[in-house]
Backbone as a chain_set.jsonl record, in Angstrom:
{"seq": "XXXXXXXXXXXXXXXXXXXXXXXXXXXXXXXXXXXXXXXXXXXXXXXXXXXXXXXXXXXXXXXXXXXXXXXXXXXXXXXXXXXXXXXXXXXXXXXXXXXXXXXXXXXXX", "coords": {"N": [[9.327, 13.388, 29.552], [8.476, 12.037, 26.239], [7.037, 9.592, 24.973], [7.625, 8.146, 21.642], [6.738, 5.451, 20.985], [3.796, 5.151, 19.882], [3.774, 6.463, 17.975], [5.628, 5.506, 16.038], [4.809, 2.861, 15.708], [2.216, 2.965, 13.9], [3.159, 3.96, 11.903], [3.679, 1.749, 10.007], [0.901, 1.66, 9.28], [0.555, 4.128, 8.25], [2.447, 4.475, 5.671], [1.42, 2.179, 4.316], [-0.871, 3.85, 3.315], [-0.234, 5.721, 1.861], [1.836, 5.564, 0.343], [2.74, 3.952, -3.149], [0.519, 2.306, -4.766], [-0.57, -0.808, -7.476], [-3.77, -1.076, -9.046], [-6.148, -2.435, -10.267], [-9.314, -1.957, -12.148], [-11.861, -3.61, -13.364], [-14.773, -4.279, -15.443], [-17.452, -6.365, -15.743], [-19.403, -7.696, -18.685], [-22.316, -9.372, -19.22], [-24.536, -12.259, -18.383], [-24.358, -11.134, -15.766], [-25.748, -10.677, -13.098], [-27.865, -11.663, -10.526], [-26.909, -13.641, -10.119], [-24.971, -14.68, -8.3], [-22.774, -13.554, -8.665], [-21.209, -12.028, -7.837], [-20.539, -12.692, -4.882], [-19.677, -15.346, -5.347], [-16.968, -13.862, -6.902], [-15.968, -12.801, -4.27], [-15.452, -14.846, -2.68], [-13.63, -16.466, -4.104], [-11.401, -13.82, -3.94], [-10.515, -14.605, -1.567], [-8.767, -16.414, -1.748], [-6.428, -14.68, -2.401], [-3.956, -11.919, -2.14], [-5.136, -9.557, -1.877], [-6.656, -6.773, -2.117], [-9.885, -4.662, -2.341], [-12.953, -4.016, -4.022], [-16.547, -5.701, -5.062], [-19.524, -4.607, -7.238], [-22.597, -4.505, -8.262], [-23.803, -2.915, -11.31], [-26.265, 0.044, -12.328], [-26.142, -0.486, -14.818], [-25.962, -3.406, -15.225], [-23.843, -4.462, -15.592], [-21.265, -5.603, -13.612], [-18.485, -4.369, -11.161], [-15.565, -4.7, -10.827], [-13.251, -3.803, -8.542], [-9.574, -4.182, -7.548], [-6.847, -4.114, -5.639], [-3.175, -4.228, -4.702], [0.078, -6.315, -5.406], [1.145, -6.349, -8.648], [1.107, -8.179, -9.635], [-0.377, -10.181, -7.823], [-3.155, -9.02, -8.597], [-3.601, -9.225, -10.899], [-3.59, -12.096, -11.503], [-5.67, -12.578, -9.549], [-7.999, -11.532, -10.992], [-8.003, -13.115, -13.442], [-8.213, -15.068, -12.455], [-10.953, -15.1, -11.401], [-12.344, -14.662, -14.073], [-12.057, -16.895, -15.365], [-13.438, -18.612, -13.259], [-15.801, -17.524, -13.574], [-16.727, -17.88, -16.336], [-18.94, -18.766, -17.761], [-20.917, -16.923, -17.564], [-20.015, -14.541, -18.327], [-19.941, -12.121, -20.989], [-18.299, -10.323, -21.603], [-15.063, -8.201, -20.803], [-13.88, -5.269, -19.677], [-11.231, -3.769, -19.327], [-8.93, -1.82, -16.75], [-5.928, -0.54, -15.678], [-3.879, 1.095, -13.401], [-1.944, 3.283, -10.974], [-1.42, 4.069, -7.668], [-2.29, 5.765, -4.559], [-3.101, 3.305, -2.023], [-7.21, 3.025, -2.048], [-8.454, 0.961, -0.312], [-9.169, -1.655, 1.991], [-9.167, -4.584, 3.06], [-11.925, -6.929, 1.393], [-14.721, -6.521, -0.085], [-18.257, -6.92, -1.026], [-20.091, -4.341, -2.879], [-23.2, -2.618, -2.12]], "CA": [[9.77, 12.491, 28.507], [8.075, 11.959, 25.8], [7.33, 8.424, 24.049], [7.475, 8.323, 20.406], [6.367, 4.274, 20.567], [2.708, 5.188, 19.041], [3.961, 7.286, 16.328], [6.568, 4.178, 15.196], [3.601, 1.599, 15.774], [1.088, 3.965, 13.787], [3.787, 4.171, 10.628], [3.555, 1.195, 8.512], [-0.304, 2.002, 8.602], [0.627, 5.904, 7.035], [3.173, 3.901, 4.85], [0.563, 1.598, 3.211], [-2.138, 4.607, 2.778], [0.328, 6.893, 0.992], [2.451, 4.319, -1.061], [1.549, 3.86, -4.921], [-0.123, 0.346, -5.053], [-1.255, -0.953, -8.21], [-4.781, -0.806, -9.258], [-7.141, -2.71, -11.275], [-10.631, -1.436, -12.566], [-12.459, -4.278, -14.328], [-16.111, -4.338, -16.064], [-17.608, -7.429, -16.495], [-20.867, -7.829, -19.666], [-22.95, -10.591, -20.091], [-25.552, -12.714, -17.519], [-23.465, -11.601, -14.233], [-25.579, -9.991, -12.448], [-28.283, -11.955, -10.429], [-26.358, -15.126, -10.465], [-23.902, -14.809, -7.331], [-21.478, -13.536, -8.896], [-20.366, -10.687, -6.587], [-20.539, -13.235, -3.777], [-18.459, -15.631, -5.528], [-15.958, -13.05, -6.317], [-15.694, -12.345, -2.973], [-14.59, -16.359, -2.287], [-12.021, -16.157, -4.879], [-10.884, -13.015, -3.553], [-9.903, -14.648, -0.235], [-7.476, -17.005, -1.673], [-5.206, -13.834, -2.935], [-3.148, -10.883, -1.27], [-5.798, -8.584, -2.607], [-8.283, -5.991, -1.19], [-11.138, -4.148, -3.47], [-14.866, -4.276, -3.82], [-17.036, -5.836, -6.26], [-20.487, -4.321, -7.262], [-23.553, -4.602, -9.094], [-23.983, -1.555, -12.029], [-27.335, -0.215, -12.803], [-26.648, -0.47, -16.448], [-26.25, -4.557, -16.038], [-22.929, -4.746, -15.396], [-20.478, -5.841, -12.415], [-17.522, -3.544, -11.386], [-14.939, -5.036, -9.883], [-11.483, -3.235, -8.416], [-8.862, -4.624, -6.602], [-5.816, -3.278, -4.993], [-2.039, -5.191, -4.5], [0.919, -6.637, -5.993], [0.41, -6.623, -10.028], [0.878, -9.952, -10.466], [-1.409, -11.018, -7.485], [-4.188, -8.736, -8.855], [-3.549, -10.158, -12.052], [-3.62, -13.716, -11.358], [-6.802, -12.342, -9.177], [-8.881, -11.217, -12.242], [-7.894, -14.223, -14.41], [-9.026, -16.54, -11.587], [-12.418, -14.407, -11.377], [-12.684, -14.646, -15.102], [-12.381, -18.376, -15.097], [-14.78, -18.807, -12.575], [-17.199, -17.392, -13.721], [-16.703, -17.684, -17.587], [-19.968, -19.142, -18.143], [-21.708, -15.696, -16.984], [-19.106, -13.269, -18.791], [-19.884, -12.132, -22.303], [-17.327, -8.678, -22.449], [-14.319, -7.566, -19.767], [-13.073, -4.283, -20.031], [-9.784, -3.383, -17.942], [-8.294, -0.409, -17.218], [-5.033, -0.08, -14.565], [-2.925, 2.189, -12.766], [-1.491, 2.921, -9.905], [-1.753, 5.388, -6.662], [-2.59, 5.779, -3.338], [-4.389, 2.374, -1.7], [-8.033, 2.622, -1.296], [-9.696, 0.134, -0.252], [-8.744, -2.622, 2.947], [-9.877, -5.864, 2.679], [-12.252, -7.214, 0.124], [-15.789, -6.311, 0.266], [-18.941, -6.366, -1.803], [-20.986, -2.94, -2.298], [-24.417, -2.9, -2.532]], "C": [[8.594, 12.194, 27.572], [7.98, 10.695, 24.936], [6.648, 8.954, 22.649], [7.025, 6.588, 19.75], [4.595, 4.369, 19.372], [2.605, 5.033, 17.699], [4.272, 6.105, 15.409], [5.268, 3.514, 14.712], [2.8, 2.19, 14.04], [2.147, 4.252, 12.091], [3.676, 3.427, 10.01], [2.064, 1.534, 7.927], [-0.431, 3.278, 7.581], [0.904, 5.028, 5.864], [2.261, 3.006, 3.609], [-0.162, 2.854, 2.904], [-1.479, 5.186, 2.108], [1.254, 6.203, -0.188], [2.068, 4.105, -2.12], [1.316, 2.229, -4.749], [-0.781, 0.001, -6.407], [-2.563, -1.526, -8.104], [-5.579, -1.533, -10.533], [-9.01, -2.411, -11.518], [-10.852, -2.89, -13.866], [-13.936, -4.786, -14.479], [-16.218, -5.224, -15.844], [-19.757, -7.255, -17.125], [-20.948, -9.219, -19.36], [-24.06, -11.469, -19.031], [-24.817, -12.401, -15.843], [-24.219, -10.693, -13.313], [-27.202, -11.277, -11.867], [-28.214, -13.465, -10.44], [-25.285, -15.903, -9.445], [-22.767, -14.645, -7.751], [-20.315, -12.479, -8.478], [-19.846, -11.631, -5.106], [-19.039, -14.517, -4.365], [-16.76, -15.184, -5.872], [-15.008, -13.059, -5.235], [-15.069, -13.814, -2.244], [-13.277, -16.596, -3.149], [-11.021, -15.331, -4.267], [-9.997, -13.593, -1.859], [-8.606, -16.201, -0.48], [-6.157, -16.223, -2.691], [-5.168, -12.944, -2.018], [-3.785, -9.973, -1.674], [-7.08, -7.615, -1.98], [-8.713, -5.025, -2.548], [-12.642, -4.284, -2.983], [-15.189, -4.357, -5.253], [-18.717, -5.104, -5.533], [-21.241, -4.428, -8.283], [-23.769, -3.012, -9.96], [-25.81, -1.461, -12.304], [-27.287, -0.67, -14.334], [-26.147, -2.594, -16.516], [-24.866, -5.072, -15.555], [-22.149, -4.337, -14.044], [-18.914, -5.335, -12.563], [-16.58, -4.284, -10.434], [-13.532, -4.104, -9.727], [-10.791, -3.881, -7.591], [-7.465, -4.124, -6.805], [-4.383, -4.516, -4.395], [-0.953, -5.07, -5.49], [0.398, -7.014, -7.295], [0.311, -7.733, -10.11], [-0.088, -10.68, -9.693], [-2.463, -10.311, -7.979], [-4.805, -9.124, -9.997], [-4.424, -11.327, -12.196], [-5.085, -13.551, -10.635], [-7.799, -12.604, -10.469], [-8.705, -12.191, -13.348], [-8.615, -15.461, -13.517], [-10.428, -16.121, -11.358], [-13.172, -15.063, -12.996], [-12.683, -15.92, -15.609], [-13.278, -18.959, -14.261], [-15.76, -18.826, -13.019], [-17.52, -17.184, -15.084], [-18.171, -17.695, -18.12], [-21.209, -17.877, -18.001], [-21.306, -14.234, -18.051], [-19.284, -13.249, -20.708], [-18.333, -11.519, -23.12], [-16.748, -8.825, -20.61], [-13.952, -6.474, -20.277], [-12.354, -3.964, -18.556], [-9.375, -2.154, -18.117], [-7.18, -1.045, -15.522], [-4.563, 0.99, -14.555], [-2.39, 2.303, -11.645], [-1.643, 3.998, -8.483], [-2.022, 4.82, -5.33], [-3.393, 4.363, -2.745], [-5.373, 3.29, -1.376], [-8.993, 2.318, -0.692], [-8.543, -0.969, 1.187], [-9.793, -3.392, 3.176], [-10.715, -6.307, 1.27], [-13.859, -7.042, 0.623], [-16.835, -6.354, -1.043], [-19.74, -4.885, -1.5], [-22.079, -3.417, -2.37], [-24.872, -1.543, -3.799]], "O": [[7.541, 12.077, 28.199], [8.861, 10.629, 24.078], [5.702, 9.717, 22.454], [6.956, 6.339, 18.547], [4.425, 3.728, 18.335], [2.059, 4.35, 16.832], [3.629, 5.723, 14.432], [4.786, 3.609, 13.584], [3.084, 1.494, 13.066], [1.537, 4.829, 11.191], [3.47, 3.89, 8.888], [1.807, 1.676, 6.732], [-1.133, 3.445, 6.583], [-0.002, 4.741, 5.082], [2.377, 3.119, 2.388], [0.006, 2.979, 1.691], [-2.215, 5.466, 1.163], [1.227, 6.423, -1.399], [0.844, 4.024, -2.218], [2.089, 1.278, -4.639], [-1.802, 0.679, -6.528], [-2.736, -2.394, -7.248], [-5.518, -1.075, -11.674], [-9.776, -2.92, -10.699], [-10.203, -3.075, -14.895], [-14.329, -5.658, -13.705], [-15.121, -5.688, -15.536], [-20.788, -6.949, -16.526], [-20.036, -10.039, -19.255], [-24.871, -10.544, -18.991], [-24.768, -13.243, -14.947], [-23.532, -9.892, -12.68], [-27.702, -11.819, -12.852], [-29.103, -14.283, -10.676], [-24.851, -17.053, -9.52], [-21.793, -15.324, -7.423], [-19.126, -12.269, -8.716], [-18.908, -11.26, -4.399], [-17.878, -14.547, -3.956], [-15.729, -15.714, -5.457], [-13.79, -13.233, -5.202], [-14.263, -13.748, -1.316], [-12.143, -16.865, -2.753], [-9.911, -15.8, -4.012], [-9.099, -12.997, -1.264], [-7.888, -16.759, 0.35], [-5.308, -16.765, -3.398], [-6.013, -12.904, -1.124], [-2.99, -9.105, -2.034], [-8.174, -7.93, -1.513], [-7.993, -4.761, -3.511], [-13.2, -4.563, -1.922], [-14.732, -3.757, -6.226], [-19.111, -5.004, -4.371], [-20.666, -4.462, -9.371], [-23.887, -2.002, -9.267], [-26.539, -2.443, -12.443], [-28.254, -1.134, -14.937], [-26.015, -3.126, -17.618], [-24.852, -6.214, -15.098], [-22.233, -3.251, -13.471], [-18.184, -5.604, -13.516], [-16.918, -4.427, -9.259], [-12.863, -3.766, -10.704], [-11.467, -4.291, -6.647], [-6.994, -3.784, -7.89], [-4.673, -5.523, -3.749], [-0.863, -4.127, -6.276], [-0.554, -7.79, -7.38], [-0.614, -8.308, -10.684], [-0.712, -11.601, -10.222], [-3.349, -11.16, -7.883], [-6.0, -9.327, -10.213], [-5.508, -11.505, -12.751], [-5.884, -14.388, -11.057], [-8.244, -13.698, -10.816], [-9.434, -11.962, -14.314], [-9.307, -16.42, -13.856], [-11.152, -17.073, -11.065], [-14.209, -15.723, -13.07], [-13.516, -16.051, -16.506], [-13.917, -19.918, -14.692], [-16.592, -19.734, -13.03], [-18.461, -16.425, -15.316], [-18.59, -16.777, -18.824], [-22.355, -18.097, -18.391], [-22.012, -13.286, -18.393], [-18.87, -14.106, -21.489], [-17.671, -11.765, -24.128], [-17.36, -9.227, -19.62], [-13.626, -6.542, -21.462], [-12.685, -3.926, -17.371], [-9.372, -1.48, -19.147], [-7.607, -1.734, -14.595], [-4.685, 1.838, -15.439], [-2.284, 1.21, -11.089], [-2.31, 4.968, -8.843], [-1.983, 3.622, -5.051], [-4.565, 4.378, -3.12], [-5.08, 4.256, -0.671], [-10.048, 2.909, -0.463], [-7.314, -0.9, 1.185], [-10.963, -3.094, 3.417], [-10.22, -6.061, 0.17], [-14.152, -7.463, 1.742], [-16.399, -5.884, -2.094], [-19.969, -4.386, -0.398], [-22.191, -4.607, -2.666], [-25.971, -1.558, -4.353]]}, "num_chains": 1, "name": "protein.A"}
Protein backbone atom coordinates (compact mmCIF):
# COMPACT_ATOMS: atom_id res chain seq x y z
CA UNK A 1 0.00 0.00 0.00
CA UNK A 2 1.11 2.96 -0.69
CA UNK A 3 0.34 6.37 1.28
CA UNK A 4 -0.18 9.36 -0.74
CA UNK A 5 -0.63 11.57 2.81
CA UNK A 6 2.95 13.40 2.15
CA UNK A 7 2.30 14.22 -1.35
CA UNK A 8 -1.37 15.96 -0.21
CA UNK A 9 0.49 17.61 2.89
CA UNK A 10 3.49 18.77 0.54
CA UNK A 11 0.77 20.49 -2.09
CA UNK A 12 -0.31 23.77 -0.90
CA UNK A 13 3.56 24.39 -0.51
CA UNK A 14 3.98 23.46 -4.69
CA UNK A 15 0.68 25.52 -5.00
CA UNK A 16 2.09 28.76 -3.46
CA UNK A 17 5.65 28.37 -5.39
CA UNK A 18 4.04 27.99 -8.82
CA UNK A 19 0.93 30.36 -8.50
CA UNK A 20 1.23 34.00 -10.09
CA UNK A 21 1.47 36.34 -6.99
CA UNK A 22 1.74 39.89 -7.48
CA UNK A 23 4.96 41.68 -7.30
CA UNK A 24 6.25 44.95 -6.35
CA UNK A 25 9.82 46.35 -7.20
CA UNK A 26 10.30 49.74 -5.51
CA UNK A 27 13.49 52.22 -5.52
CA UNK A 28 13.70 54.54 -2.97
CA UNK A 29 16.27 58.26 -3.63
CA UNK A 30 17.14 60.58 -1.18
CA UNK A 31 19.02 60.27 2.60
CA UNK A 32 17.81 56.44 3.06
CA UNK A 33 20.53 54.77 3.34
CA UNK A 34 22.51 54.86 6.71
CA UNK A 35 19.56 55.93 8.69
CA UNK A 36 17.70 52.52 9.60
CA UNK A 37 15.78 52.47 7.11
CA UNK A 38 16.01 48.84 5.90
CA UNK A 39 15.51 47.87 9.53
CA UNK A 40 12.54 49.91 9.90
CA UNK A 41 11.10 48.56 6.79
CA UNK A 42 11.43 45.39 8.07
CA UNK A 43 9.00 46.53 11.33
CA UNK A 44 6.45 47.82 9.05
CA UNK A 45 6.68 44.84 7.05
CA UNK A 46 5.49 42.66 9.97
CA UNK A 47 2.24 44.33 10.39
CA UNK A 48 1.18 43.14 6.62
CA UNK A 49 0.52 39.72 4.72
CA UNK A 50 3.69 40.41 2.83
CA UNK A 51 7.07 38.66 2.23
CA UNK A 52 10.17 40.41 0.21
CA UNK A 53 13.54 41.82 1.05
CA UNK A 54 14.74 45.21 1.44
CA UNK A 55 18.40 46.25 0.55
CA UNK A 56 20.95 48.76 0.51
CA UNK A 57 22.19 49.76 -3.44
CA UNK A 58 25.71 50.67 -4.08
CA UNK A 59 24.63 53.59 -6.12
CA UNK A 60 22.80 55.18 -2.78
CA UNK A 61 19.72 53.81 -3.11
CA UNK A 62 17.33 51.22 -1.18
CA UNK A 63 15.54 48.39 -3.14
CA UNK A 64 12.75 47.18 -1.77
CA UNK A 65 10.35 44.10 -3.22
CA UNK A 66 7.59 42.57 -1.77
CA UNK A 67 5.42 39.72 -2.68
CA UNK A 68 1.27 39.20 -1.85
CA UNK A 69 -2.14 40.31 -2.31
CA UNK A 70 -2.05 43.75 -4.48
CA UNK A 71 -3.75 45.64 -2.23
CA UNK A 72 -1.74 44.38 0.87
CA UNK A 73 1.54 45.14 -1.00
CA UNK A 74 0.12 48.29 -1.85
CA UNK A 75 -1.05 49.52 1.35
CA UNK A 76 2.61 47.95 2.31
CA UNK A 77 4.65 50.49 0.21
CA UNK A 78 2.42 53.48 1.10
CA UNK A 79 2.89 52.65 4.80
CA UNK A 80 6.84 52.37 4.10
CA UNK A 81 6.64 55.62 2.24
CA UNK A 82 4.99 57.39 5.10
CA UNK A 83 7.29 56.22 7.47
CA UNK A 84 9.94 57.14 6.32
CA UNK A 85 9.00 60.31 4.23
CA UNK A 86 11.43 62.42 5.88
CA UNK A 87 14.42 60.24 4.27
CA UNK A 88 12.73 59.77 0.69
CA UNK A 89 13.53 62.29 -1.99
CA UNK A 90 12.41 59.96 -5.43
CA UNK A 91 10.30 56.36 -5.54
CA UNK A 92 10.32 54.58 -8.58
CA UNK A 93 7.81 51.49 -8.93
CA UNK A 94 7.59 48.99 -11.23
CA UNK A 95 4.95 45.73 -10.81
CA UNK A 96 4.00 42.52 -12.10
CA UNK A 97 3.22 39.41 -11.41
CA UNK A 98 4.68 35.60 -11.45
CA UNK A 99 5.91 32.92 -9.66
CA UNK A 100 6.49 33.79 -5.61
CA UNK A 101 9.99 34.37 -4.65
CA UNK A 102 10.72 35.23 -1.69
CA UNK A 103 9.13 33.72 2.04
CA UNK A 104 8.97 35.88 4.72
CA UNK A 105 10.43 39.32 4.93
CA UNK A 106 14.04 39.75 5.19
CA UNK A 107 16.74 42.37 4.86
CA UNK A 108 19.84 41.64 2.41
CA UNK A 109 23.01 42.78 3.11
Amino acid sequence: MVSVVPILHALPDLLSMTSSIFRMNCWFEGHVQGVGFRYQTMNVAKGFEVAGTVQNLTDGRVHLCAEGEESEVQAFQEAVAEELKSYIRQAEIKTDSGPRTCQGFRILQ
